[in-house]
C-alpha positions in Angstrom: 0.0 0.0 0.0 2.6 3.0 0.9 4.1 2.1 -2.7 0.6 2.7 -4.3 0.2 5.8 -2.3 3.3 7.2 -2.8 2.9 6.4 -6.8 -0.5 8.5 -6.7 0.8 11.3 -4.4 3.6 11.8 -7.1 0.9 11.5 -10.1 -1.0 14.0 -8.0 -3.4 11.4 -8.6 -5.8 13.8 -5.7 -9.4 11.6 -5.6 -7.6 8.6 -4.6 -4.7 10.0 -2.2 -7.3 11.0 0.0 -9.5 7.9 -0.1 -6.1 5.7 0.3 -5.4 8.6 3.3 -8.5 8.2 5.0 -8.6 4.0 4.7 -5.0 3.7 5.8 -6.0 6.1 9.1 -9.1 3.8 9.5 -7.4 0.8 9.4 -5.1 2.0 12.1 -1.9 2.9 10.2 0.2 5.0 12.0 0.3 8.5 11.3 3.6 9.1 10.8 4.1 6.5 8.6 1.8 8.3 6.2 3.5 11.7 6.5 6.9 10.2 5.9 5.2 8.6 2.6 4.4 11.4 1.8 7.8 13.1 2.1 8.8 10.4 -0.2 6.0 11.7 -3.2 6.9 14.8 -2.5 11.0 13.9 -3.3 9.5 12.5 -7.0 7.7 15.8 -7.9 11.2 17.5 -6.7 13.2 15.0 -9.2 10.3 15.3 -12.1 10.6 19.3 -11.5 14.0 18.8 -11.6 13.8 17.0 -14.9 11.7 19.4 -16.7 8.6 17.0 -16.3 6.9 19.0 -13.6 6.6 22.7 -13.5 5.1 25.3 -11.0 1.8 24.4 -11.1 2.8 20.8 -10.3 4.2 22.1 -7.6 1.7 24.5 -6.2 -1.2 21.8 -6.8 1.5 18.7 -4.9 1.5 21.2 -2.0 -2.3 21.6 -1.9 -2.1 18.1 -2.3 0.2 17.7 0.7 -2.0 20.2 3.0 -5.4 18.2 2.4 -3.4 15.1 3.7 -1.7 17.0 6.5 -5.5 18.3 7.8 -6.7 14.8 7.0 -3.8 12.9 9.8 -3.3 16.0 12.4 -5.9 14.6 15.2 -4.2 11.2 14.8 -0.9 12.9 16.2 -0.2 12.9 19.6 1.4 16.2 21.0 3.5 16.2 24.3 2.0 16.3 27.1 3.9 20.0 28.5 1.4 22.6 27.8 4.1 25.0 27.6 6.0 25.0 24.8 9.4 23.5 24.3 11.7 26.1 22.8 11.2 28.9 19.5 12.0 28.1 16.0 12.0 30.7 13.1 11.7 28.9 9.5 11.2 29.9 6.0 12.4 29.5 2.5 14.7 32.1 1.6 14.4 35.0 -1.5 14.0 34.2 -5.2 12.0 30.2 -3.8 8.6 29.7 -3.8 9.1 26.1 -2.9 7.2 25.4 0.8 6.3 21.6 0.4 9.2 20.6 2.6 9.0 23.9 4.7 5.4 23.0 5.9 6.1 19.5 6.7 8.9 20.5 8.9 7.1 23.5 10.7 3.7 21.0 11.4 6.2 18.1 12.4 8.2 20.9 15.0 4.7 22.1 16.1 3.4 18.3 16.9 6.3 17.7 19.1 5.9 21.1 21.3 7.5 23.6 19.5 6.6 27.1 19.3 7.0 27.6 15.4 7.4 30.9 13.2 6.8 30.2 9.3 7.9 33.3 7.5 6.6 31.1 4.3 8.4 31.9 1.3 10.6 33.8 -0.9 11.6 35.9 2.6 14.1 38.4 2.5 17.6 38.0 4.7 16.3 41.5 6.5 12.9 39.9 7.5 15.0 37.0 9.2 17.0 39.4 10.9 14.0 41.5 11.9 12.4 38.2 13.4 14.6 36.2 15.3 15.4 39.9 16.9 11.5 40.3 17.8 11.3 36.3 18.7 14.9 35.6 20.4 14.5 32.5 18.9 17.3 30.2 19.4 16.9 28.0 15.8 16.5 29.2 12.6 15.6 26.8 9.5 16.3 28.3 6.0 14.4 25.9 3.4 15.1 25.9 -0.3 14.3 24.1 -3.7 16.6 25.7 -6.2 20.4 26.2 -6.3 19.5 29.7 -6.8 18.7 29.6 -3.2 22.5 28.7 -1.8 23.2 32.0 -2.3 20.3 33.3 -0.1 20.9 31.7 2.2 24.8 32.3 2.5 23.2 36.2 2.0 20.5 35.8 5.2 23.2 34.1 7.3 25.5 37.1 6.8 22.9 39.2 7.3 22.7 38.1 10.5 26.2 38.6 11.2 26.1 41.9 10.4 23.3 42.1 12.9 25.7 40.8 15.6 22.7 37.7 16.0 24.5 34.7 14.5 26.1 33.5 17.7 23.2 33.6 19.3 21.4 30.5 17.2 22.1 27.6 15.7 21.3 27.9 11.8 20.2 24.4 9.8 18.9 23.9 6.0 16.7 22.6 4.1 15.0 21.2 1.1 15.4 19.6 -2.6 19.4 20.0 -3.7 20.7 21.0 -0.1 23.8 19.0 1.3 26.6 19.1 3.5 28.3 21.4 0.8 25.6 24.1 0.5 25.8 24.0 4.3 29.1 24.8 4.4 28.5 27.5 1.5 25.9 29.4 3.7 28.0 28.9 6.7 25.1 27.0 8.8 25.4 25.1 11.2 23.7 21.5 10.2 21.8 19.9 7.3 19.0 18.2 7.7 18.1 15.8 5.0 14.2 15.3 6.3 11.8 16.6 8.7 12.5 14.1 11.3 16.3 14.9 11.3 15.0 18.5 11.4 13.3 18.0 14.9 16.3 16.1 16.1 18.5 19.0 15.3 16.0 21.4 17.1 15.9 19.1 20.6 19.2 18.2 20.7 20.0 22.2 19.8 17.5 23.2 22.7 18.4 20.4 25.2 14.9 18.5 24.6 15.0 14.5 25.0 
């Protein structure tokens, strides 16, 4: 089954994602598992983009796509059991990217495990970075992107934040479609993370959450 539904994700196949969605929740699948196939469909529309098979709109529509499934699995995720919150995180794809599949999933798996989260959404600035992890004090900041175009954003929004005298008060980690060890040494962050799981690892371990 998660091969089928990871097939139809990526054919944005939408009528029968969400009845696969709903009958794997019904039959008790666990919610995760479904949100990480998902991750994987969403990593075949990045290599068909990529490829010059998909385009924008296949993009936009995958993320609507993603969002109906997202609403669809949310009250089948248990949140910690600390009404107060476990720490800030800023995120956001940086200027000149419109991408915010990856960046969503990330921000509703940091919220689900306690995290207060700030999604500046997309194509943001390096001065709107700056001017919110001054108003936040957050302590992690996630800079997502899809294209190579965005390396040098986010290289540009990390030494923006020099220039602020804020980057050695955070720890920096990215994001998203063609992001590695290399671009994170580029930009001058401080971790990759290759998923959204690794991303909330980063963030506990970062805050000093078990």
């Amino acid at each position: 089954m998660p091969k089928d539904f990871v097939d139809l994700l990526a054919d944005l196949q939408e009528e029968e994602v969400i009845k696969l969605t709903k009958q794997r929740l019904e039959a008790g699948e666990e919610a995760l598992a479904i949100l990480d196939d998902s991750r994987k469909a969403m990593e075949v529309v990045g290599d068909r983009f990529a490829e010059g098979k998909y385009f924008i709109p296949e993009l936009v529509y995958s993320g609507e796509l993603l969002t109906q499934i997202t609403e669809l699995v949310k009250p089948y995720l248990t949140r910690p059991a600390e009404s107060k919150r476990l720490g800030k995180v800023v995120i956001g794809t940086v200027a000149g990217d419109i991408h915010d599949i990856g960046l969503n999933i990330v921000g509703f798996m940091l919220d689900v495990h306690g995290f207060e989260v700030y999604n500046l959404g997309v194509d943001v600035p390096p001065q709107k970075f700056v001017e919110k992890m001054k108003e936040t004090s957050a302590p992690v900041l996630g800079l997502s992107g899809f294209l190579t175009l965005a390396f040098d954003s986010m290289k540009e929004t990390v030494e923006a934040l020099e220039a602020a005298g804020l980057r050695d008060k955070m720890k920096i980690m990215i994001g998203g479609g063609q992001m590695d060890d290399e671009v994170k040494k580029f930009a001058k962050a401080d971790a990759y993370g290759k998923d959204a799981m690794e991303a909330v690892s980063l963030v506990k371990k970062w805050i000093g959450v078990k």
